[in-house]
Backbone as a printed PyTorch tensor [residue, N CA C, xyz], in Angstrom:
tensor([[[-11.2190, -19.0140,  -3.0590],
         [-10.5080, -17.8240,  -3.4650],
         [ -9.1530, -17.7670,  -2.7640]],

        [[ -7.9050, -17.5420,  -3.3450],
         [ -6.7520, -17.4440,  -3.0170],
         [ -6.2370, -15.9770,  -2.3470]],

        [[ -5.9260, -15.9590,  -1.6240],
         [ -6.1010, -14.4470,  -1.2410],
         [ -4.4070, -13.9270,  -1.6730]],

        [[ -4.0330, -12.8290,  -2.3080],
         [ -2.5330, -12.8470,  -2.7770],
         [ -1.6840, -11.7970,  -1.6910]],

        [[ -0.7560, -12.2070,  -1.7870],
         [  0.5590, -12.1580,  -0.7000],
         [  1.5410, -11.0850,  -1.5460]],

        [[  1.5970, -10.0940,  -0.2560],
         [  2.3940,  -8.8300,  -1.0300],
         [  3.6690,  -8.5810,  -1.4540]],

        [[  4.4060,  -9.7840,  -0.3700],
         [  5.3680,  -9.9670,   0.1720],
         [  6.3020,  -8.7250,   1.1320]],

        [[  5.3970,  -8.5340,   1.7590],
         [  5.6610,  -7.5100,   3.5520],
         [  6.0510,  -8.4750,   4.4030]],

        [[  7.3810,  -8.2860,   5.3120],
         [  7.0780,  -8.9770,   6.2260],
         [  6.0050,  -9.1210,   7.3830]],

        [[  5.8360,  -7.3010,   7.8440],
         [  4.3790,  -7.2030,   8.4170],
         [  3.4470,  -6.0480,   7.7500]],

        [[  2.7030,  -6.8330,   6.9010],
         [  1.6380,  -5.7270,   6.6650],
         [  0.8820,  -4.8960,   7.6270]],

        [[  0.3770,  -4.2250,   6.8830],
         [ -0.4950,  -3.4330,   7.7580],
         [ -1.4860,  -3.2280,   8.5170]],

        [[ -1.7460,  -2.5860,   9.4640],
         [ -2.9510,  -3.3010,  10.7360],
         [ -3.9670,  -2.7950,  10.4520]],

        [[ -5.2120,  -3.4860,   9.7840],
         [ -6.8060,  -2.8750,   9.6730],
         [ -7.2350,  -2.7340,  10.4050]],

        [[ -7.0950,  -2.9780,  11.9400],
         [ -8.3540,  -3.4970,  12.7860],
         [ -9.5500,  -2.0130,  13.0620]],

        [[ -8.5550,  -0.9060,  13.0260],
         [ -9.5850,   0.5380,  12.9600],
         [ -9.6170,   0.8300,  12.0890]],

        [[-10.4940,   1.7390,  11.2830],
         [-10.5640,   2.4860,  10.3130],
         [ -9.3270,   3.7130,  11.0060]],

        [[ -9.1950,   4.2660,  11.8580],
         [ -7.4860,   4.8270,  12.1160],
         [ -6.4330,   4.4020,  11.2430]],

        [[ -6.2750,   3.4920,  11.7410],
         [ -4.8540,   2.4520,  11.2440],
         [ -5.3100,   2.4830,   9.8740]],

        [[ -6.1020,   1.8380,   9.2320],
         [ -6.1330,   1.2940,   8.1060],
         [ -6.0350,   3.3750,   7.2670]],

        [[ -6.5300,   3.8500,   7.4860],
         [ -6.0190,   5.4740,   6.7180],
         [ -4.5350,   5.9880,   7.1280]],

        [[ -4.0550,   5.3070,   8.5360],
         [ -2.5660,   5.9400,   8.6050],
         [ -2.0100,   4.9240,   7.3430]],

        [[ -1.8580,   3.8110,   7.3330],
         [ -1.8050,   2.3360,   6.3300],
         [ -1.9960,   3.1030,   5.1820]],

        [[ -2.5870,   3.0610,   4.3850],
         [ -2.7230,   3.6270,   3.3760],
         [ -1.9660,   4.8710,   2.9810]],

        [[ -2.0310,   5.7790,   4.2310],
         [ -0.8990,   7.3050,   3.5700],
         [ -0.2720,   6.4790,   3.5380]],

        [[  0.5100,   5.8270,   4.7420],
         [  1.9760,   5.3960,   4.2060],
         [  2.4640,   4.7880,   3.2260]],

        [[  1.2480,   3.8260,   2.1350],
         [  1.8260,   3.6810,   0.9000],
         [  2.1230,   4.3420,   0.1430]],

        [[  1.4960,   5.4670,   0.0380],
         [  2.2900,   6.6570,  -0.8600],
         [  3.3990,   7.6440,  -0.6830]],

        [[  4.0220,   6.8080,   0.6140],
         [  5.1280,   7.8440,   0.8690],
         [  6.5880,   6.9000,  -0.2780]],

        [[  7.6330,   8.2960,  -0.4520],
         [  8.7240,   7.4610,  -1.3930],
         [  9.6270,   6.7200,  -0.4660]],

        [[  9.4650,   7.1590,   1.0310],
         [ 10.1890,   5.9620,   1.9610],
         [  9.8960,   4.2150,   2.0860]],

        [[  8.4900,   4.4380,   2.2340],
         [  7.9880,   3.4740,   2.0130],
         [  7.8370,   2.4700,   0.7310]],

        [[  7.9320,   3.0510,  -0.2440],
         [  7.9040,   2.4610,  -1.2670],
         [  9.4160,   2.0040,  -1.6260]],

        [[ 10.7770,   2.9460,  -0.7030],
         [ 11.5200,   2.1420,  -1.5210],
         [ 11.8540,   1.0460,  -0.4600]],

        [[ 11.7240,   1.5040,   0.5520],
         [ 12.1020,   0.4600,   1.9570],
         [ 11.3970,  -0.9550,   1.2480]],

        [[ 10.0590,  -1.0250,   0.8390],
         [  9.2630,  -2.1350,   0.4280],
         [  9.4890,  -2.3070,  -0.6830]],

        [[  9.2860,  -1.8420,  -1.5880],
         [ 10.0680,  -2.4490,  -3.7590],
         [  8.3860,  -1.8390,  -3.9460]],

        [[  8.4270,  -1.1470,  -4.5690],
         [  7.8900,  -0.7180,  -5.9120],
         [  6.3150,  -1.7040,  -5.8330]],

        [[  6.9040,  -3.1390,  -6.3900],
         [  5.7890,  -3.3470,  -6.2980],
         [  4.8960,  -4.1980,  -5.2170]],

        [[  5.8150,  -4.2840,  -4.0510],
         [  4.9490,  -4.6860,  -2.7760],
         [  3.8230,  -3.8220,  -2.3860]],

        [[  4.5760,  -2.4100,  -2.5650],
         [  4.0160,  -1.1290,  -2.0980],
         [  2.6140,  -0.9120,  -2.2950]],

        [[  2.7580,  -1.5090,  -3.6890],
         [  1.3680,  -1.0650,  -4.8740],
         [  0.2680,  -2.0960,  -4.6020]],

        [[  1.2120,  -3.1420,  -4.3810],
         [  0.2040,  -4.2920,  -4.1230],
         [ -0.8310,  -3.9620,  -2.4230]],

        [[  0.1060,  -4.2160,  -1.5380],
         [ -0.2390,  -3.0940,  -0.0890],
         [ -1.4890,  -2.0790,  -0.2870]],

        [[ -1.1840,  -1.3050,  -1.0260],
         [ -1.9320,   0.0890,  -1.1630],
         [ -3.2660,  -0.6860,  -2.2020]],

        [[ -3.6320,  -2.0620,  -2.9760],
         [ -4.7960,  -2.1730,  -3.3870],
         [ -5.2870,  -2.9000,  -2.5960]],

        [[ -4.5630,  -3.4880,  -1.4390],
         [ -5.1030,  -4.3980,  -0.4500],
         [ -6.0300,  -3.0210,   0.7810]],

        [[ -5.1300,  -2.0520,   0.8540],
         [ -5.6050,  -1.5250,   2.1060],
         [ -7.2030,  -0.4160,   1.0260]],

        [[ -6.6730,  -0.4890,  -0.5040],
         [ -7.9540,   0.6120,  -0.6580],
         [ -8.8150,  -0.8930,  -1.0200]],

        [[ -8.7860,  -1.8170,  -0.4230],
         [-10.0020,  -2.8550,  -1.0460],
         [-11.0290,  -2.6000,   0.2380]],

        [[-10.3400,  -2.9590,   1.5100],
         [-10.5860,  -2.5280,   2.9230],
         [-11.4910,  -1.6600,   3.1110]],

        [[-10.8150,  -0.1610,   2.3060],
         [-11.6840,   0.5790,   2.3930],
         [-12.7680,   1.1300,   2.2530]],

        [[-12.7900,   0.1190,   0.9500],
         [-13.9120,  -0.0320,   0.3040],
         [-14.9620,  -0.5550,   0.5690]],

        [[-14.8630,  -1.7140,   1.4910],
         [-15.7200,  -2.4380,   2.2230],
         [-16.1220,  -2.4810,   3.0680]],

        [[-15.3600,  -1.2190,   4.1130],
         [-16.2130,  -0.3160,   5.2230],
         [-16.7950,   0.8590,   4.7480]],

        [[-17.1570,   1.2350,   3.5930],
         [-17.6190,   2.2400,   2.9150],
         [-17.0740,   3.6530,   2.6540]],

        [[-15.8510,   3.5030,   2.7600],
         [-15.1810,   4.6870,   2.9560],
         [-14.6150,   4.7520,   1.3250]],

        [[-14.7420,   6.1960,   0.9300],
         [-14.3220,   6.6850,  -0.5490],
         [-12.7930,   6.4840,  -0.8350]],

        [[-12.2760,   6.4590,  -1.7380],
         [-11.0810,   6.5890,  -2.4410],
         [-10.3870,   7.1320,  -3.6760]],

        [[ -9.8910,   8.5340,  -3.3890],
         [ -9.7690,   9.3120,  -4.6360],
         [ -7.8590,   9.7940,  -5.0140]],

        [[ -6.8390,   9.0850,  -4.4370],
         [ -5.5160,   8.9190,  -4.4260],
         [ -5.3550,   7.6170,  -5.2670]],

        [[ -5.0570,   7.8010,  -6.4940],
         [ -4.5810,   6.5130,  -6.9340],
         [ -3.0460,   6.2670,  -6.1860]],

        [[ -2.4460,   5.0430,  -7.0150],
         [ -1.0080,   4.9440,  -6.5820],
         [ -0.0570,   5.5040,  -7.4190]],

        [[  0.9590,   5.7590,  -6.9140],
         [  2.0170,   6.8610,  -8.0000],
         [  3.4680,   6.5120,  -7.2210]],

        [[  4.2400,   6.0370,  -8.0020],
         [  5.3160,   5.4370,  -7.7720],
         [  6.2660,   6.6840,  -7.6510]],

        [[  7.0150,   6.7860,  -6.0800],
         [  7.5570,   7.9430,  -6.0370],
         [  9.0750,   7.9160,  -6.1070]],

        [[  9.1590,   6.6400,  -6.1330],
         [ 11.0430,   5.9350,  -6.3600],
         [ 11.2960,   6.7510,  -7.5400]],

        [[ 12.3990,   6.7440,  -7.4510],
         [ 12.7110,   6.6460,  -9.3530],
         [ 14.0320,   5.4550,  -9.8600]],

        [[ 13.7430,   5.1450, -10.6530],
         [ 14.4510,   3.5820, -11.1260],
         [ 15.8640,   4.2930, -11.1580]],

        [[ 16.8310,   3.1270, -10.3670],
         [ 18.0900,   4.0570, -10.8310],
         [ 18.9630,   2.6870, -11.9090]],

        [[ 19.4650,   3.3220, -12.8560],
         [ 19.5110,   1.7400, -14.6340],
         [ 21.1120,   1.8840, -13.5450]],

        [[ 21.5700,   0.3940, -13.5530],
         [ 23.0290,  -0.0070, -13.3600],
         [ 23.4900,  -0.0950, -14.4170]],

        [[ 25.3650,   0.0370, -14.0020],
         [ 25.9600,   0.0390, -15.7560],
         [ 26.6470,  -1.5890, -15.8100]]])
């Protein structure tokens, strides 16, 4: 199995269930998402709710893109 690459320079730290829920808000912040692109962010945020998933912890925040595209002329 290939494991896929978000392209973060440093992702985020699981090692507590702490971290890994501060990790996660912070993907849904619009700082974060634009500091990182759109779709690192998203990618990030299914990596950290996979995590969560597998220490048994629930997940009811999907992802919601809080950028807004700005069109160049």
């Amino acid at each position: 199995m290939v494991k896929k690459k978000c392209g973060l320079k440093n992702p985020m730290n699981t090692r507590s269930n702490q971290q890994l829920l501060f990790g996660h808000a912070l993907t849904h912040t619009g700082k974060f998402q634009m500091e990182q692109g759109i779709g690192s962010a998203k990618c990030e945020h299914e990596r950290l709710v996979k995590k969560m998933e597998e220490r048994g912890m629930k997940h009811k925040s999907p992802f919601k893109p809080r950028v807004k595209r700005v069109r160049r002329k």
